[in-house]
C-alpha positions as CSV (number, residue, x, y, z in Angstrom):
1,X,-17.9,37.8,20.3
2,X,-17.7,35.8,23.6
3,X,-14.1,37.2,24.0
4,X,-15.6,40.8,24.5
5,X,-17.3,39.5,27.5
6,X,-14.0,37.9,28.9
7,X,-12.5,41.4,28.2
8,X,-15.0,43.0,30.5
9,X,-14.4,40.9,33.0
10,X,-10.1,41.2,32.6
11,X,-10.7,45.0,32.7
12,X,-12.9,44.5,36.2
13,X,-9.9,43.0,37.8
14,X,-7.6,44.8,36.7
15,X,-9.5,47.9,37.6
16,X,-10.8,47.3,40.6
17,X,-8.0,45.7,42.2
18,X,-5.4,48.8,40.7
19,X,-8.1,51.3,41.9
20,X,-8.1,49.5,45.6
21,X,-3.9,49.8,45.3
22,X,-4.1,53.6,44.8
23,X,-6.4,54.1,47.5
24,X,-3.9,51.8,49.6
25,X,-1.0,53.9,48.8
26,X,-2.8,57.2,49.3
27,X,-4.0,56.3,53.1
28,X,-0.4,55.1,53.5
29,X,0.5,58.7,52.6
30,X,-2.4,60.3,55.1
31,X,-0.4,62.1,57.9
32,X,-0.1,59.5,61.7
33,X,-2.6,61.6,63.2
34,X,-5.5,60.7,61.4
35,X,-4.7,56.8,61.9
36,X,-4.9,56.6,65.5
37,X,-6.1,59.2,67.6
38,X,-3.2,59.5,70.4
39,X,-0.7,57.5,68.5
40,X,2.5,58.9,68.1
41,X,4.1,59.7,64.8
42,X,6.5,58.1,62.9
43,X,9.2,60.4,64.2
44,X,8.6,60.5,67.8
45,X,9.7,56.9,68.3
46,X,12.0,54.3,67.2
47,X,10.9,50.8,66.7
48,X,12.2,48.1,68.4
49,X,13.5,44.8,66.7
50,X,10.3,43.1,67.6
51,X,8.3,45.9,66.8
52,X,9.8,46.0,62.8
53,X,9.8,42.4,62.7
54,X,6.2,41.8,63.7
55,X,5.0,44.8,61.2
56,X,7.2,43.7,58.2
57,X,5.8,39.6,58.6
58,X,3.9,39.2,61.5
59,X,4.3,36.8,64.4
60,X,6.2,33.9,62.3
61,X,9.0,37.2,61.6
62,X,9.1,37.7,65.2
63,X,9.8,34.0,65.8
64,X,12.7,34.3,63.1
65,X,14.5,37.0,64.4
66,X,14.7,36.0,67.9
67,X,16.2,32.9,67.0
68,X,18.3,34.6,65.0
69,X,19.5,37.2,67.3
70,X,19.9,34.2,70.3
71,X,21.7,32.1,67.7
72,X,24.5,35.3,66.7
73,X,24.6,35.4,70.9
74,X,25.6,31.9,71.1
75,X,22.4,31.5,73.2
76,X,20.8,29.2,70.7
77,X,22.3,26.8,68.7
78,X,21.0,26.5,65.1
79,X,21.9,23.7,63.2
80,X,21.6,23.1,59.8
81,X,20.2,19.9,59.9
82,X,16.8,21.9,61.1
83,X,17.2,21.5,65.2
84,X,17.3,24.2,68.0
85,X,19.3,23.4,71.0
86,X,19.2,25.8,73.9
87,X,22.3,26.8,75.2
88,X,21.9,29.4,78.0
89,X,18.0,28.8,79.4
90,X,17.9,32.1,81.0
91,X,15.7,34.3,78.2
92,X,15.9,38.2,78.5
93,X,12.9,39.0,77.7
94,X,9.0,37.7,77.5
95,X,9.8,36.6,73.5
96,X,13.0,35.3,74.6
97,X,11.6,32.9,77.2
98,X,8.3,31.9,74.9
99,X,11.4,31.0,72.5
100,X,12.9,28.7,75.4
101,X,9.6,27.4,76.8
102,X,8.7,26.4,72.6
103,X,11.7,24.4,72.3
104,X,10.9,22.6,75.5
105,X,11.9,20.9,78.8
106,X,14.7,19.0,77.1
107,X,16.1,22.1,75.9
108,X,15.7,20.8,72.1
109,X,13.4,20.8,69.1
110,X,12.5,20.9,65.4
111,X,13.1,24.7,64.8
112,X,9.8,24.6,62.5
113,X,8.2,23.5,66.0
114,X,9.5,26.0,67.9
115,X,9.1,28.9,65.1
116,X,5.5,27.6,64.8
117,X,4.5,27.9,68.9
118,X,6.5,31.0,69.5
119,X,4.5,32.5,66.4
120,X,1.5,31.3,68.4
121,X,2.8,32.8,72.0
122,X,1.2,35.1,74.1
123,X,4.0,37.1,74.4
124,X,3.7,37.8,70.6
125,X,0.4,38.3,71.0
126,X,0.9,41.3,73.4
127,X,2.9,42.4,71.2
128,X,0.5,42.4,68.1
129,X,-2.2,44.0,70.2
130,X,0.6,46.8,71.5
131,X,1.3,47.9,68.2
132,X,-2.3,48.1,67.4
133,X,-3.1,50.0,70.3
134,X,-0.1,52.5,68.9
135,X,-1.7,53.0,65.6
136,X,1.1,51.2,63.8
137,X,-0.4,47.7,62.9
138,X,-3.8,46.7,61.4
139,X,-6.3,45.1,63.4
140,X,-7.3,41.5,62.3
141,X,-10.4,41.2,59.9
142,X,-9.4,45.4,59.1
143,X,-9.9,46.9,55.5
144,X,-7.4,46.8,52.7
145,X,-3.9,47.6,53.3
146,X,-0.8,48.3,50.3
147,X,0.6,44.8,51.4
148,X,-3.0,43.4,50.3
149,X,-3.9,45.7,48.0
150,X,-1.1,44.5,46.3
151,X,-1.9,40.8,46.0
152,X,-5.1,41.6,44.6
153,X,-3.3,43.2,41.7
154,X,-1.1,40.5,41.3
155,X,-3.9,38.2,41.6
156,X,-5.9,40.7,39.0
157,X,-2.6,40.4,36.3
158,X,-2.7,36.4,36.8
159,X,-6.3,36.6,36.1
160,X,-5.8,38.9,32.7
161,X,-3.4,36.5,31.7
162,X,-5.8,33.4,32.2
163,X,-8.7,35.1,30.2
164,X,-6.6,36.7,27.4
165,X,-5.1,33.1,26.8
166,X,-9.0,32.0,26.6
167,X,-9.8,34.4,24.8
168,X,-7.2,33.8,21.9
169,X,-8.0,29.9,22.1
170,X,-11.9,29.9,21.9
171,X,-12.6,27.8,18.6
172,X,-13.7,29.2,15.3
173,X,-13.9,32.6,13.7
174,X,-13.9,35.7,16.6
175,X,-14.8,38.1,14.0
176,X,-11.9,39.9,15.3
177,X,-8.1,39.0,14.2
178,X,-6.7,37.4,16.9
179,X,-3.3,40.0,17.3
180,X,-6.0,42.4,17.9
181,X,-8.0,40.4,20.6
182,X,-3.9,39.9,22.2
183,X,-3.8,43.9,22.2
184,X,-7.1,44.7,23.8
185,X,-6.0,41.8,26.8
186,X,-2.5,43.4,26.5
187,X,-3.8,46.8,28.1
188,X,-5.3,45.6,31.2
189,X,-2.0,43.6,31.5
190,X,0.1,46.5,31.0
191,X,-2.1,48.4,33.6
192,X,-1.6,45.7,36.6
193,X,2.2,45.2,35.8
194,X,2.7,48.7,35.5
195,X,0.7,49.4,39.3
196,X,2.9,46.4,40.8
197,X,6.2,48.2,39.4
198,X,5.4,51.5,40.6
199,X,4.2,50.2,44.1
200,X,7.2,48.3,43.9
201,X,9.3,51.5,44.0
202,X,7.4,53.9,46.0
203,X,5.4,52.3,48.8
204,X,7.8,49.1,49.2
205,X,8.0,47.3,52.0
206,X,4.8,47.0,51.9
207,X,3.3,44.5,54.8
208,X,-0.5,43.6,55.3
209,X,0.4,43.4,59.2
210,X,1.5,47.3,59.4
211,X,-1.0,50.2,58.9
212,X,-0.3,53.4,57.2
213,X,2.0,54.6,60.4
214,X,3.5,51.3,60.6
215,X,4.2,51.3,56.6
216,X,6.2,54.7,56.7
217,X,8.2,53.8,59.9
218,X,9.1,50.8,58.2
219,X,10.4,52.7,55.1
220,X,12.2,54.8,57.3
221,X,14.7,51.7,58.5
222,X,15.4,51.0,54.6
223,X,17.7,53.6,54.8
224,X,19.7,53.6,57.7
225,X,23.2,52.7,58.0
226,X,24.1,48.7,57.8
227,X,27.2,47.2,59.5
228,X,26.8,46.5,63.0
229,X,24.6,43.9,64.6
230,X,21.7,45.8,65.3
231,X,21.6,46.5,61.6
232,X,21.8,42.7,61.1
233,X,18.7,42.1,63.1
234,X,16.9,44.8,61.5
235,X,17.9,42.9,58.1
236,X,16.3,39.9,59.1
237,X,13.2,41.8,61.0
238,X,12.8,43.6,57.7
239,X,13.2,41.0,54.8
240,X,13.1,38.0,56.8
241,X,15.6,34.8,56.9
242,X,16.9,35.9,53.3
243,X,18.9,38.5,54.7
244,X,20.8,36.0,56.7
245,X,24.1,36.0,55.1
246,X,25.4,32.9,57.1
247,X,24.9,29.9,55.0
248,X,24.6,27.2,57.7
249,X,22.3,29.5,59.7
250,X,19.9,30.2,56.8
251,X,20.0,26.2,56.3
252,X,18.7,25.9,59.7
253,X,15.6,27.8,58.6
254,X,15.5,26.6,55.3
255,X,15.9,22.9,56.1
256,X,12.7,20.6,55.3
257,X,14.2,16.8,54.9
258,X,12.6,15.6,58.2
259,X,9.0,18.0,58.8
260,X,8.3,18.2,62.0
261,X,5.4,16.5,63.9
262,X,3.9,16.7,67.5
């Protein structure tokens, strides 16, 4: 009866890390004022490109879209051989010039290189510790949030998997027919798939950079309109370098026959 004690263990996962999801998606649903004394709420203020960017994937997002946006301005050039050259030195704005002063003095560089220190810039960093400030992103080291929350129940499901395949592989007579071990592992299963399905359509984005404020503002630029620029850039703040529609700019990004090296 070893596979009763692997069942225990499946159903601790699955319930702990779905129980920790709910809890997740309910603070996420807690009106702004009881995030952040002072902060504003998700209606008072519009987020800017940064902002969305740094909430939906943190400082490397930030990186992204600013090389994106200088790229689309002919400011930057991309190529898709994985190299940034600067065209116009003059950045117009603090993220702008920690873009230009990553690449370097000779006005090129690896674009991993210069995603990697711009990520790392203190610019970025005032930025992160801004949107903190404003209620809307999660302090390092803070407690669970839906973006984590959720990796714990997909971590839970992969670790359902692992024990119900042990479970139906242990040597010698169970005392139990094995479809019916299958079905007992098959509920905690179902339970974790089911959670990730349902956070997938009702909290999603979810982010572990963006607190309950952050979360719902983000969900707010999911449905505005698409078509102009901005609405580019928000694209690519949102989902990242897979909203790029450009394929020689997303091989720029996605480019890793030569890694980098300092």
């Amino acid at each position: 009866m070893f596979w009763v004690l692997l069942l225990f263990l499946a159903w601790a996962f699955a319930g702990t890390a779905c129980a920790r999801l709910c809890l997740a998606a309910v603070r996420a649903d807690v009106p702004d004022a009881a995030d952040a004394p002072g902060a504003p709420a998700a209606g008072e203020r519009d987020l800017t490109l940064y902002e969305a960017a740094f909430l939906s994937g943190g400082p490397a997002r930030v990186a992204d879209v600013t090389l994106v946006s200088m790229a689309r301005q002919r400011r930057l050039l991309l190529a898709h051989t994985g190299w940034a050259t600067v065209v116009d030195p003059r950045g117009r704005d603090e993220i702008e010039q920690s873009v230009i002063g990553a690449i370097g003095p000779e006005g090129q560089s690896r674009i991993a290189a210069a995603r990697a220190r711009t990520a790392g810039a203190e610019a970025v960093r005032g930025l992160a510790d801004g949107l903190v400030r404003a209620g809307l992103a999660v302090p390092e080291g803070a407690g669970t949030t839906v973006g984590s929350a959720v990796r714990r129940v997909r971590a839970a499901a992969l670790a359902v998997a692992v024990l119900g395949t042990t479970a139906l592989l242990l040597p010698g007579d169970t005392g139990t027919p094995r479809p019916l071990v299958g079905a007992w592992f098959a509920l905690p299963l179902v339970l974790t798939l089911s959670c990730l399905a349902i956070a997938r359509f009702e909290v999603h984005p979810y982010s572990p950079w963006a607190s309950p404020a952050g979360q719902r503002m983000l969900r707010s630029l999911t449905g505005k309109p698409a078509g102009d620029e901005r609405s580019f850039l928000t694209s690519v703040a949102v989902r990242g370098i897979r909203a790029i529609g450009e394929p020689e700019l997303r091989a720029a990004f996605t480019h890793r026959d030569q890694p980098w090296r300092e």
